[in-house]
C-alpha positions in Angstrom: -57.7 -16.1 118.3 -58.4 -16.7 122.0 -57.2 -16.1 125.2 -56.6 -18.0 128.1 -56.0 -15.0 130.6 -57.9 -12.1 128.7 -58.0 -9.7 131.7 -54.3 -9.3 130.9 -55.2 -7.7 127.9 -56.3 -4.9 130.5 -52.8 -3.9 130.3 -52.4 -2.3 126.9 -53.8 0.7 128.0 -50.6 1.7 129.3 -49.3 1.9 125.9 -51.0 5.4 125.1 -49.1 6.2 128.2 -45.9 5.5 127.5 -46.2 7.1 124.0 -47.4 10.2 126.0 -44.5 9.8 128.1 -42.0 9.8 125.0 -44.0 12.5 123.5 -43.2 14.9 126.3 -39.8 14.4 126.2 -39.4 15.3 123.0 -41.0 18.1 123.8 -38.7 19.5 126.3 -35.8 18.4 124.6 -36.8 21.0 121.9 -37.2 23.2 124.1 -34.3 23.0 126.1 -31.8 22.4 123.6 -30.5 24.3 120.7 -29.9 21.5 118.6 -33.3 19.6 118.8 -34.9 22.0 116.9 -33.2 21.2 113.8 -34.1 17.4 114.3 -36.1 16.9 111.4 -33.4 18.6 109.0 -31.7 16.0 107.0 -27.4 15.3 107.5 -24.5 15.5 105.7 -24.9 12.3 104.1 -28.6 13.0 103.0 -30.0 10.8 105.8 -33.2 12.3 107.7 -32.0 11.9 111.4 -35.1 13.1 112.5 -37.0 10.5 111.7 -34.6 7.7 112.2 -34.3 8.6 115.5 -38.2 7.8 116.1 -37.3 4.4 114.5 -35.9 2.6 117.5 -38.5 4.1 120.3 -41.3 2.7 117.9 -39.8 -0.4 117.9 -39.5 -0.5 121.4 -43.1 0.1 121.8 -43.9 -2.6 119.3 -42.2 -5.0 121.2 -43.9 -4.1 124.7 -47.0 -4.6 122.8 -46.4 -8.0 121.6 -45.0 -9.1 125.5 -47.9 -7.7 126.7 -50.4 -9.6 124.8 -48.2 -12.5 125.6 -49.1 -12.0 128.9 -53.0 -12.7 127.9 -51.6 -16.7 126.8 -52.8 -16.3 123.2 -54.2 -19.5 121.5 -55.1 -19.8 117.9 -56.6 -22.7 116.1 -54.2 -24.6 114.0 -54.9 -27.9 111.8 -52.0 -30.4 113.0 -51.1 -34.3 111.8 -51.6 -36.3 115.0 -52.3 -40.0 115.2 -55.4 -40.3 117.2 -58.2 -43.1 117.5 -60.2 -44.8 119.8 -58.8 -48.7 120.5 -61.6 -50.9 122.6 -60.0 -54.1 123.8 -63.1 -56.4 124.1 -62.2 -59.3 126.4 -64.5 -62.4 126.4 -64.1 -63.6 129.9 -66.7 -66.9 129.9 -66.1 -69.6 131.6 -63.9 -70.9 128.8 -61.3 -68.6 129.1 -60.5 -69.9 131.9 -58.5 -72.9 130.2 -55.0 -73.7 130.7 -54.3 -74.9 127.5 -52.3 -71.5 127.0 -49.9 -70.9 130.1 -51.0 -70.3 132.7 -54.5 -69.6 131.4 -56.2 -68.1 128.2 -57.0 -65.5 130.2 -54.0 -64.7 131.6 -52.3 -64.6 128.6 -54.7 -62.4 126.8 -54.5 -60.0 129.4 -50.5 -60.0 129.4 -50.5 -59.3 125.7 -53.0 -56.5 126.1 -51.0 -54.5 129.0 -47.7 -54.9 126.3 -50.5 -52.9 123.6 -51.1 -50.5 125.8 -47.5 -49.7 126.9 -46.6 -49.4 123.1 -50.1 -46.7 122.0 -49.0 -42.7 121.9 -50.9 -40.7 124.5 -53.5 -39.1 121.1 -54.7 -43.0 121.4 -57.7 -43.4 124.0 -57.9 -47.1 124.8 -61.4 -48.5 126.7 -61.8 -51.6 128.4 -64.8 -53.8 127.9 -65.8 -57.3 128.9 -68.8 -59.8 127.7 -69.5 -63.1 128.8 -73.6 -63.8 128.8 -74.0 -59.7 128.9 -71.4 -56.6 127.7 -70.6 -54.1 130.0 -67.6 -51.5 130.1 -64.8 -51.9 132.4 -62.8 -49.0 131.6 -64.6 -45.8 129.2 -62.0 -45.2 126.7 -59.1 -43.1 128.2 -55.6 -41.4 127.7 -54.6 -42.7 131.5 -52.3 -46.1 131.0 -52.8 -46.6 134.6 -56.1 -46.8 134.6 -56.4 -49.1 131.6 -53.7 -51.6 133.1 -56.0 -51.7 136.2 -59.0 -52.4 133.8 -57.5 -55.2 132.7 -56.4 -56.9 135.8 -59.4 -56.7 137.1 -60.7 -59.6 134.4 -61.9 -62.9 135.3 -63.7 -65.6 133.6 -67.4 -65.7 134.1 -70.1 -67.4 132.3 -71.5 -68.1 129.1 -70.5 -66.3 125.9 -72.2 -63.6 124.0 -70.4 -62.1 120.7 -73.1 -60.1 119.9 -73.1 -58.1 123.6 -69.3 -57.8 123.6 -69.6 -56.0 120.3 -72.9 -53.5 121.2 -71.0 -52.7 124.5 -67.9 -51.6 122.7 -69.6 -49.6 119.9 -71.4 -47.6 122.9 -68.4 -46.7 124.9 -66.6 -45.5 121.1 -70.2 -43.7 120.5 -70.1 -42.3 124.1 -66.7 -41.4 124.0 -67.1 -39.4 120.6 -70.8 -38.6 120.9 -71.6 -40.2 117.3 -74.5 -42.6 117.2 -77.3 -43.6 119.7 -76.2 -46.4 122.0 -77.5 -49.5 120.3 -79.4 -52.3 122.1 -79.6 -56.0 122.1 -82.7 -58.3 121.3 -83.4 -58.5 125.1 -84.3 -54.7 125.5 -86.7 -52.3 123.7 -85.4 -51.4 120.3 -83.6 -47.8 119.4 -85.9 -45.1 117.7 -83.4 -44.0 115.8 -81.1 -46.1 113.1 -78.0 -44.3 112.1 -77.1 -43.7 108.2 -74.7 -46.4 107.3 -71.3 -45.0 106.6 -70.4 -46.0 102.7 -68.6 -49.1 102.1 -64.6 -48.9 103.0 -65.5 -45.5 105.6 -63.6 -46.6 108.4 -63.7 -44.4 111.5 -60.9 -43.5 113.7 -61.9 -46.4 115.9 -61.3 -49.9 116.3 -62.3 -53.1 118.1 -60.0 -55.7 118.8 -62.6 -58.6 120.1 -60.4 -61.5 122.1 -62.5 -64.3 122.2 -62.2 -68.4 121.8 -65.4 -67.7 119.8 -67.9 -70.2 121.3 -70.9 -67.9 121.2 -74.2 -69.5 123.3 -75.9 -66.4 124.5 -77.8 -63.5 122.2 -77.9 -61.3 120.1 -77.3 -62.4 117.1 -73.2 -61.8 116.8 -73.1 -60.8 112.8 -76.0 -58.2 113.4 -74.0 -56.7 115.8 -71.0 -57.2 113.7 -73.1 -55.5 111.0 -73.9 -52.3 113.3 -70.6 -51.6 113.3 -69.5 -51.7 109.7 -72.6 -49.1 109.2 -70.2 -47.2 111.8 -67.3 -47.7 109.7 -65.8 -49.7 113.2 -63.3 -52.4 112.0 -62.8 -55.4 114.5 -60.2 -57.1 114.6 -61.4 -60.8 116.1 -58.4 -62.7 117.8 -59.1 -66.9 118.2 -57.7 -68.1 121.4 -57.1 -71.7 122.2 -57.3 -74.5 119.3 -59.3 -76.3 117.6 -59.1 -79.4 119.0 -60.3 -77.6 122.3 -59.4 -79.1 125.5 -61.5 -80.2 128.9 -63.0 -77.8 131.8 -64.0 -79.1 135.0 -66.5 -76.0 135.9 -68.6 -76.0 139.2 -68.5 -80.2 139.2 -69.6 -80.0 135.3 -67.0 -80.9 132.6 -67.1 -78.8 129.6 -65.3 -79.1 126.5 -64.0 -76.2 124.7 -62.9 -75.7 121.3 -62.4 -72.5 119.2 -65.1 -71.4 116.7 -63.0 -70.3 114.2 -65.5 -69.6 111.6 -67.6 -67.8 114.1 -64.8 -64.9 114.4 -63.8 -64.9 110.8 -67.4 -64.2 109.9 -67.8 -61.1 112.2 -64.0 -59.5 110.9 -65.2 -60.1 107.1 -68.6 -58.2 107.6 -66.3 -54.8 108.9 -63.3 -55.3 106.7 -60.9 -56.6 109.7 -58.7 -59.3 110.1 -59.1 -62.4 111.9 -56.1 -63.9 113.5 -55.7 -67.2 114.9 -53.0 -66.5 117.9 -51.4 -69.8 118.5 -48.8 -68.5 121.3 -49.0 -65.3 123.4 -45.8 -63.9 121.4 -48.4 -64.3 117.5 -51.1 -62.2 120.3 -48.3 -59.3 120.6 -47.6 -59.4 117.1 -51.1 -59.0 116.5 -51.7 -56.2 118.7 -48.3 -54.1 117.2 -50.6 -54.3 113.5 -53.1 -52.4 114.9 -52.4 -48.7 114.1 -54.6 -45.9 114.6 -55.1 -43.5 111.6 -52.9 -40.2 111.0 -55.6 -37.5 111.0 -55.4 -33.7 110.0 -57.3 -32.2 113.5 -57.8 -28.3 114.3 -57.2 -27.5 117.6 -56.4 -25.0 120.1 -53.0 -24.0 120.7 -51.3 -22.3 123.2 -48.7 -19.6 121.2 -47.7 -17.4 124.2 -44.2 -18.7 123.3 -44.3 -17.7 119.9 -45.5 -13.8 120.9 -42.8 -14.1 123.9 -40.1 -14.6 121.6 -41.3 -12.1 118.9 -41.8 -9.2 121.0 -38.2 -10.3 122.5 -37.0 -9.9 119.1 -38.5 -6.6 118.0 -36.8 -5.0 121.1 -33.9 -6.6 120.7 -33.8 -4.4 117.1 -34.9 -1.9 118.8 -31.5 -2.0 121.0 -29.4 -2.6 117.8 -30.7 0.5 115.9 -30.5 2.7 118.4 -26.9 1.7 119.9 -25.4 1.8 116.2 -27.0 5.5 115.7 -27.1 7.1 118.8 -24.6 5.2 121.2 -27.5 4.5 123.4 -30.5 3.1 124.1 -33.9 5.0 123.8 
């Protein structure tokens, strides 16, 4: 057990006084009065009122004690159920996105469904923010503040190319980050990590998922089922959501016209290789249904928690005895 205010705990040593205190007036009550001196002599009814009389002091002191270390704001460790997990929402924002063949924009509505997620997640679930087009950065490090998250988000616009691969490294370094796990990994156009983590086994899925919003048309590196595969060794799940069709539709980008489809096989691939789904979201209202799916885990956590309440009321209790005895016995309080 803990405490939050220990100095507190400086004021038990005013118990010994007090129990001097009583112990003096019991002195000169025997010696003042005729009748205390028979005090330990048992009644009548065979009952030692002696000692029963000590009963409700003692009880008194009991409960000063507990209030008194109450005052200290006691925490002990206790193992609770809690649903906690990490949830990355990896937005592709290339170029691409940037079609209207959802209303008003893939984009747009991407962005709407994800704000309707994070209204809906307890506050155990921390929720980070990353986006990727021809690189993977974080927007938002995973976090228990909505408003931050929501602003995340709205801060999103389409960019450039695409880069699966980037998207996913990104997001497996702000989960690693945020639970100080693995080594942040890095893509084929930096130096390589030292250090490889020990794959998780097979069907070990970590607190943690990645849902990976993408219309799947990767042109940039890494390699997007190596990184895929760096996060089943982590046990990460992602969940890959196709937006658009597949019959595409026409960009007119910087005077260039571009035509964009969705690469379903592209995203199916990387949800098979970490035991997730893919979804093909045909309408912002499948996108929502999607992200309502998407539960974090129910896990048995110790922490530390505050029981000042719990000592409050028990030393309130123990007096409150204390009272009872002594009214029914004596007609008065100690």
């Amino acid at each position: 057990m803990s405490f939050l205010w220990p100095m507190m705990l400086c004021s038990l040593v005013l118990l010994p006084l007090i129990a001097g205190l009583y112990m003096r007036a019991l002195q000169r009550r025997r010696r003042f009065s005729t009748s205390a001196a028979f005090g330990l002599a048992q009644d009548s009814a065979g009952n030692s009122t002696g000692r029963r009389r000590h009963l409700p002091p003692l009880l008194f002191l009991s409960g000063l004690t507990i209030l008194l270390i109450a005052l200290a704001r006691p925490q002990a460790v206790l193992s609770l159920p809690r649903i906690e997990g990490t949830v990355i929402l990896a937005f592709d924002v290339s170029g691409s996105m940037a079609a209207d063949d959802w209303e008003p924009t893939r984009m747009e509505a991407a962005k709407a469904a994800a704000q309707d997620f994070v209204e809906l997640q307890p506050p155990s679930v921390l929720i980070g923010v990353v986006a990727f087009s021809d690189n993977g950065f974080a927007v938002q490090a995973p976090t228990d503040d909505r408003e931050a998250v929501m602003a995340a988000i709205n801060r999103l616009t389409p960019q450039r190319g695409t880069s699966l691969g980037n998207g996913i490294l990104a997001s497996l370094n702000a989960i690693a980050a945020n639970t100080e796990q693995a080594p942040r990994l890095l893509s084929n156009l930096t130096p390589l990590p030292t250090a490889t983590p020990t794959p998780v086994p097979q069907g070990t899925h970590a607190p943690a998922v990645i849902v990976l919003l993408s219309d799947g048309e990767n042109n940039e590196s890494p390699n997007p089922f190596a990184a895929a595969q760096a996060a089943a060794d982590r046990g990460v799940r992602i969940y890959t959501v196709g937006i658009g069709s597949a019959a595409g539709t026409t960009l007119h980008i910087d005077g260039f016209t571009v035509h964009t489809r969705l690469d379903e096989a592209t995203l199916q691939q990387i949800s098979l290789l970490t035991d997730g789904v893919y979804y093909n979201a045909e309408s912002q209202q499948d996108l929502r249904a999607i992200y309502e799916k998407l539960d974090p885990q129910l896990i048995i956590k110790p922490e530390d928690i505050e029981v000042t309440s719990i000592f409050a009321g028990a030393g309130i209790l123990v007096l409150l005895i204390g009272g009872a005895f002594s009214l029914q016995w004596f007609n008065r309080l100690p």
